[in-house]
mmCIF file of the C-alpha atoms, coordinates in Angstrom:
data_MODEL
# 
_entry.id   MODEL 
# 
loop_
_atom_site.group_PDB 
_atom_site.id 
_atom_site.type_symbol 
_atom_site.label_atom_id 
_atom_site.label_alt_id 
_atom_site.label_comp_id 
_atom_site.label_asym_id 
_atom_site.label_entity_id 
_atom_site.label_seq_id 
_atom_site.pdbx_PDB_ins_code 
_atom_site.Cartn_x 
_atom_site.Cartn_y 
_atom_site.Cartn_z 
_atom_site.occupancy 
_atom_site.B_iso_or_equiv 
_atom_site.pdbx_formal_charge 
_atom_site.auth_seq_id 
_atom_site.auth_comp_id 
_atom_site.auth_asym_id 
_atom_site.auth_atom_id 
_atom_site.pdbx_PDB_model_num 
ATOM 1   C CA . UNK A 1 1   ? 57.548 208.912 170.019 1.00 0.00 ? 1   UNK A CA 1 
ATOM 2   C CA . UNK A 1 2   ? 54.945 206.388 168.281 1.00 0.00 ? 2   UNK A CA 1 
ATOM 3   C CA . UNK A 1 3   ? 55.759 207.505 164.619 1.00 0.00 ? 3   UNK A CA 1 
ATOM 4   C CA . UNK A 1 4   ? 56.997 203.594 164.159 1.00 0.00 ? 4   UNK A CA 1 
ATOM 5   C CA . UNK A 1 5   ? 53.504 202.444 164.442 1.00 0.00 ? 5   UNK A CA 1 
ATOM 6   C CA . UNK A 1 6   ? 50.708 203.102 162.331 1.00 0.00 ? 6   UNK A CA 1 
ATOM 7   C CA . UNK A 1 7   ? 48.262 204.541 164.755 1.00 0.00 ? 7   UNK A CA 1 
ATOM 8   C CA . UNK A 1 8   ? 44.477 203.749 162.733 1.00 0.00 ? 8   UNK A CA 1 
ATOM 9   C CA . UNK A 1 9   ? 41.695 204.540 164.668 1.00 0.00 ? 9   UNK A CA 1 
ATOM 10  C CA . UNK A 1 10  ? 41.224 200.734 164.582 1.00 0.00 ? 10  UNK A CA 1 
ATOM 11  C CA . UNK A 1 11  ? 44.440 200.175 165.840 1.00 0.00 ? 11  UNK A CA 1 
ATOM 12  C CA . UNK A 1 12  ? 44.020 202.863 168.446 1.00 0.00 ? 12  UNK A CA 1 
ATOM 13  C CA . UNK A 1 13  ? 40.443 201.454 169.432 1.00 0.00 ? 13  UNK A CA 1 
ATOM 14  C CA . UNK A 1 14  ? 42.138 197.839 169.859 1.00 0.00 ? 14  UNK A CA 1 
ATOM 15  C CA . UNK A 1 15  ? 44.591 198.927 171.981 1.00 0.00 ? 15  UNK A CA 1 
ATOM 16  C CA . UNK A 1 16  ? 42.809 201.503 173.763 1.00 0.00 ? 16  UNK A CA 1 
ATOM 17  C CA . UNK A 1 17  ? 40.193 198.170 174.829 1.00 0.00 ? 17  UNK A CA 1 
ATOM 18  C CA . UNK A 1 18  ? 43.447 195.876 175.823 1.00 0.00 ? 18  UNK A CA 1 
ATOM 19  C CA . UNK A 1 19  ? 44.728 198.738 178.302 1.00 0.00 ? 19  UNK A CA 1 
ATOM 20  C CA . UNK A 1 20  ? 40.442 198.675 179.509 1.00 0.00 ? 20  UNK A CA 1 
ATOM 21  C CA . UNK A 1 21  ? 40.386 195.524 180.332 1.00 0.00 ? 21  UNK A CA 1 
ATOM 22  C CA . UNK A 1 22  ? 43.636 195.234 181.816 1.00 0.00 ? 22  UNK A CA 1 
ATOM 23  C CA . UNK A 1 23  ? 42.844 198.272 184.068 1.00 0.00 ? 23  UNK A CA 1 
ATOM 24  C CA . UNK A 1 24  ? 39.437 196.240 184.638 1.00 0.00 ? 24  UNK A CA 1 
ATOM 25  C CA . UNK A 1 25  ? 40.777 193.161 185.595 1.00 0.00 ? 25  UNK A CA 1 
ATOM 26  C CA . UNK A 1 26  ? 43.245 194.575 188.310 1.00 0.00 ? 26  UNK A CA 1 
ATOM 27  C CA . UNK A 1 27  ? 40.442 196.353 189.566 1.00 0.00 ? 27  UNK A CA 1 
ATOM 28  C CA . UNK A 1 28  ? 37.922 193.043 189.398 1.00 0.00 ? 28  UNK A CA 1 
ATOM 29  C CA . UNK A 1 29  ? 41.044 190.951 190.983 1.00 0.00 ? 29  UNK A CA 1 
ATOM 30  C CA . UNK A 1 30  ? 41.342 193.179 194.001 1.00 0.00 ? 30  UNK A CA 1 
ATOM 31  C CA . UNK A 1 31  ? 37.589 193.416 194.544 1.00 0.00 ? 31  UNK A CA 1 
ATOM 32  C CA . UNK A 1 32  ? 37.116 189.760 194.456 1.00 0.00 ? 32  UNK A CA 1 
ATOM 33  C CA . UNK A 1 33  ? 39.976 187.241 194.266 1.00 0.00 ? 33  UNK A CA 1 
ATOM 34  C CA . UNK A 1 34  ? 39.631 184.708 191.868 1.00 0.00 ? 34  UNK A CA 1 
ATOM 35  C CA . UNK A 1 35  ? 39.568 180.954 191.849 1.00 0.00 ? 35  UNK A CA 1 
ATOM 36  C CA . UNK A 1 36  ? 40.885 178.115 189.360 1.00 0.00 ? 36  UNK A CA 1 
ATOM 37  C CA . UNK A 1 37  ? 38.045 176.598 187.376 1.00 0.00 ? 37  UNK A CA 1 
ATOM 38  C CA . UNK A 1 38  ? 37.534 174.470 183.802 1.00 0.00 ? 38  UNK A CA 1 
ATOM 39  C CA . UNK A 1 39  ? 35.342 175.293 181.283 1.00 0.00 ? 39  UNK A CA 1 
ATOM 40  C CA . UNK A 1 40  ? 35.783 174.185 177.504 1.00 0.00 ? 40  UNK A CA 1 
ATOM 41  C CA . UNK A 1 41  ? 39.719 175.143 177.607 1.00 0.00 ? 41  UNK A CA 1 
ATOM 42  C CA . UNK A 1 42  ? 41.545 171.497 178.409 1.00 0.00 ? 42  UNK A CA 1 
ATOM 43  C CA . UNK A 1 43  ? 43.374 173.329 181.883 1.00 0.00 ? 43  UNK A CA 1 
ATOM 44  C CA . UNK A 1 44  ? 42.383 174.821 185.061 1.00 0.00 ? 44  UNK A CA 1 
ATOM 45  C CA . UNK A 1 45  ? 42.352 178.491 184.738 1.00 0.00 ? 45  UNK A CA 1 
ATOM 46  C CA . UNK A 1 46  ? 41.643 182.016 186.557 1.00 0.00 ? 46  UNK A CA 1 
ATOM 47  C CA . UNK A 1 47  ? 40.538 185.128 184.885 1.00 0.00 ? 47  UNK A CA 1 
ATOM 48  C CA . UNK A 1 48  ? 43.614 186.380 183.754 1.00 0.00 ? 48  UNK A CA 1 
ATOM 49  C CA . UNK A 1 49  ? 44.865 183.089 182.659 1.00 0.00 ? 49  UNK A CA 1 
ATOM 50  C CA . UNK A 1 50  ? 41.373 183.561 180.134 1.00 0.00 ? 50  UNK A CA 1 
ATOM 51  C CA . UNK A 1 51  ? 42.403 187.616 179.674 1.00 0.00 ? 51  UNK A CA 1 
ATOM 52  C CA . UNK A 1 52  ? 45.690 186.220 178.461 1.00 0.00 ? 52  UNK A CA 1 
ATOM 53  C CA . UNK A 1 53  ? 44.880 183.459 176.490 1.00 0.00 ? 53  UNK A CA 1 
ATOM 54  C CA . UNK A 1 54  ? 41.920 185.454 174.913 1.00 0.00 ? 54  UNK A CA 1 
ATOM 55  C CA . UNK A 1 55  ? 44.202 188.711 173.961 1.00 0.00 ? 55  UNK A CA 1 
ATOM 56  C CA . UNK A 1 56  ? 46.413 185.730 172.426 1.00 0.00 ? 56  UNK A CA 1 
ATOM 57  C CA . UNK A 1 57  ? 43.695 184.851 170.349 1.00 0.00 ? 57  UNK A CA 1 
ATOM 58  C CA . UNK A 1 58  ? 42.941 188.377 169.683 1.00 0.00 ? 58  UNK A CA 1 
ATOM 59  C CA . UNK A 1 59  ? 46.179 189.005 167.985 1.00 0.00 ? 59  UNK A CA 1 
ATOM 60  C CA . UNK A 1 60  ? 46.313 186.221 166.063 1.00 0.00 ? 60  UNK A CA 1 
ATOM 61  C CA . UNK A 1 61  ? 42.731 186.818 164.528 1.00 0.00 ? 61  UNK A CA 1 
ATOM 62  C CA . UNK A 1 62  ? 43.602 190.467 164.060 1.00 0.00 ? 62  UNK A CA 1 
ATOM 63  C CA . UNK A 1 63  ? 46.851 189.419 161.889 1.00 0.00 ? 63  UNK A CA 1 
ATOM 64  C CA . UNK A 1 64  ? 45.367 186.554 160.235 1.00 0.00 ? 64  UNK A CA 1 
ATOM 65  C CA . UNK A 1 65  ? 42.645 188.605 158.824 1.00 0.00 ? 65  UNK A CA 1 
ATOM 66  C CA . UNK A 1 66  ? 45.178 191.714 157.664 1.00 0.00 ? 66  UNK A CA 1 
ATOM 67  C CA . UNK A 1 67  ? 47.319 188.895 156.005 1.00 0.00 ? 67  UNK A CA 1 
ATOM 68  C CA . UNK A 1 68  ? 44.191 187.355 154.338 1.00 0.00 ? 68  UNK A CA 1 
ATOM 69  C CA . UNK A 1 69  ? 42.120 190.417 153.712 1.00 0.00 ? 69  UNK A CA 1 
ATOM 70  C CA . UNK A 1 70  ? 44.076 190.835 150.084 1.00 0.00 ? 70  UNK A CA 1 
ATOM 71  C CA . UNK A 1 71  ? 42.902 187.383 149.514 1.00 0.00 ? 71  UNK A CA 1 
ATOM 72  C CA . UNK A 1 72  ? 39.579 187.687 150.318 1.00 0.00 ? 72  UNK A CA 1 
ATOM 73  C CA . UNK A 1 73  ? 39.110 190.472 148.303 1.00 0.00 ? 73  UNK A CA 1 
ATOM 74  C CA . UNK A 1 74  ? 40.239 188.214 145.078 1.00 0.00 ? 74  UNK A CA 1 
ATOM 75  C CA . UNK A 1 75  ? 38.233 185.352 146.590 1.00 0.00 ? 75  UNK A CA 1 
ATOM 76  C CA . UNK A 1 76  ? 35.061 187.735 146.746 1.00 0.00 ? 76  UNK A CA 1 
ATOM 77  C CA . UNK A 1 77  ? 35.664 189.442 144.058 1.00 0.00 ? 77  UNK A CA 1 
ATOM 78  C CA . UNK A 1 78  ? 35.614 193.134 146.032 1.00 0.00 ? 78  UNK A CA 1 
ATOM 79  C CA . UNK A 1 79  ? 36.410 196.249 144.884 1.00 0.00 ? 79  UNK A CA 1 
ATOM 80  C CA . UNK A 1 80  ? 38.559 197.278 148.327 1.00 0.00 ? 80  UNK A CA 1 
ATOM 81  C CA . UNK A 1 81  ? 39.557 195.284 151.177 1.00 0.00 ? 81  UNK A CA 1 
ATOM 82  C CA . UNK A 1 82  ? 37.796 194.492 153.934 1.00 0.00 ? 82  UNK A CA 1 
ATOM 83  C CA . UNK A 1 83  ? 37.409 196.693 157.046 1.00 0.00 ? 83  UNK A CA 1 
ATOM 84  C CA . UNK A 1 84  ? 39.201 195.957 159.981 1.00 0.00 ? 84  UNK A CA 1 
ATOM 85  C CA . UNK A 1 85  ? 36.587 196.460 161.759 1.00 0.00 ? 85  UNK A CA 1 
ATOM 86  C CA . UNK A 1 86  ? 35.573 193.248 160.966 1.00 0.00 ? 86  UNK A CA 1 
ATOM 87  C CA . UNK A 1 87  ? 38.365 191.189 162.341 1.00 0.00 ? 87  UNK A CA 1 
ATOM 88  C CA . UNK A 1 88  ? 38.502 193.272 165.495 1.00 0.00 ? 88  UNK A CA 1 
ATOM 89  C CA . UNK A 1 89  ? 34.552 192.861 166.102 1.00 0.00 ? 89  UNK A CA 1 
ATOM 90  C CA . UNK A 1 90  ? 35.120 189.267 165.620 1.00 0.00 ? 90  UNK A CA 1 
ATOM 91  C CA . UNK A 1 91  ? 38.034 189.099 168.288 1.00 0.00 ? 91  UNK A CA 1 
ATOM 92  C CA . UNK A 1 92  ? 36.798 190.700 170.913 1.00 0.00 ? 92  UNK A CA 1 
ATOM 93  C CA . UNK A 1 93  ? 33.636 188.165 170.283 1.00 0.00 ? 93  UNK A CA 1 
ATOM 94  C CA . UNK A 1 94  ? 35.817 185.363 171.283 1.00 0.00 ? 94  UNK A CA 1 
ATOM 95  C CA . UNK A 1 95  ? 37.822 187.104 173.729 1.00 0.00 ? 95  UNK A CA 1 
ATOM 96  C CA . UNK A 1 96  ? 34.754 187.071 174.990 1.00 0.00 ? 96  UNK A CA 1 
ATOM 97  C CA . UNK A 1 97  ? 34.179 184.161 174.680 1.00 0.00 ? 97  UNK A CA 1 
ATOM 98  C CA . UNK A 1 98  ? 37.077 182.704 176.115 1.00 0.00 ? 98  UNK A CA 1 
ATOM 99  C CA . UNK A 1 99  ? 36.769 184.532 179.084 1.00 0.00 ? 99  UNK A CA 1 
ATOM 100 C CA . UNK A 1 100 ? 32.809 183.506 180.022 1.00 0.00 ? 100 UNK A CA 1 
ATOM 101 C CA . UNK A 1 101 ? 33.046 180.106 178.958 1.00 0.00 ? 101 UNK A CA 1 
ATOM 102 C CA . UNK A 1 102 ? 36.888 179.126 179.162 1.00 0.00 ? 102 UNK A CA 1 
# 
């Protein structure tokens, strides 16, 4: 059934923490409703306007660092590529980010 994707244990771990915090947030949402409120993003959102616009940013970190990673091993002169590890620790930073502080 999921031949078509490359299932990593990166991947897996990624997607694995979306379906968390998506089980999370339902959870949070019908513990506590939310309410609108700005922080550094230029609207008014709720949580899951920041869960959505944070897993946005997620994916696009994720893919910019596989499509750069060849690059930066040139750049840095490395003998392998970068870990992934590295892009996903650095998404879910700002995920994190976006969702305290957005």
């Amino acid at each position: 059934m999921f031949e078509w994707m490359a299932w990593t244990t990166p991947v897996a771990v990624f997607f694995s923490c979306i379906v968390l915090m998506l089980v999370g947030m339902t959870l949070w949402e019908l513990k506590s409703p939310t309410v609108m409120r700005r922080g550094f993003l230029p609207i008014a959102t709720t949580r899951g306007d920041r869960l959505f616009i944070g897993l946005l940013g997620a994916a696009y970190i994720n893919l910019a660092f596989v499509g750069l990673s060849g690059r930066l091993m040139e750049w840095m002169r490395l003998e392998a590529e970068p870990s992934i590890w590295i892009s996903f620790v650095i998404s879910m930073g700002a995920l994190a980010l976006i969702m305290r502080k957005g």
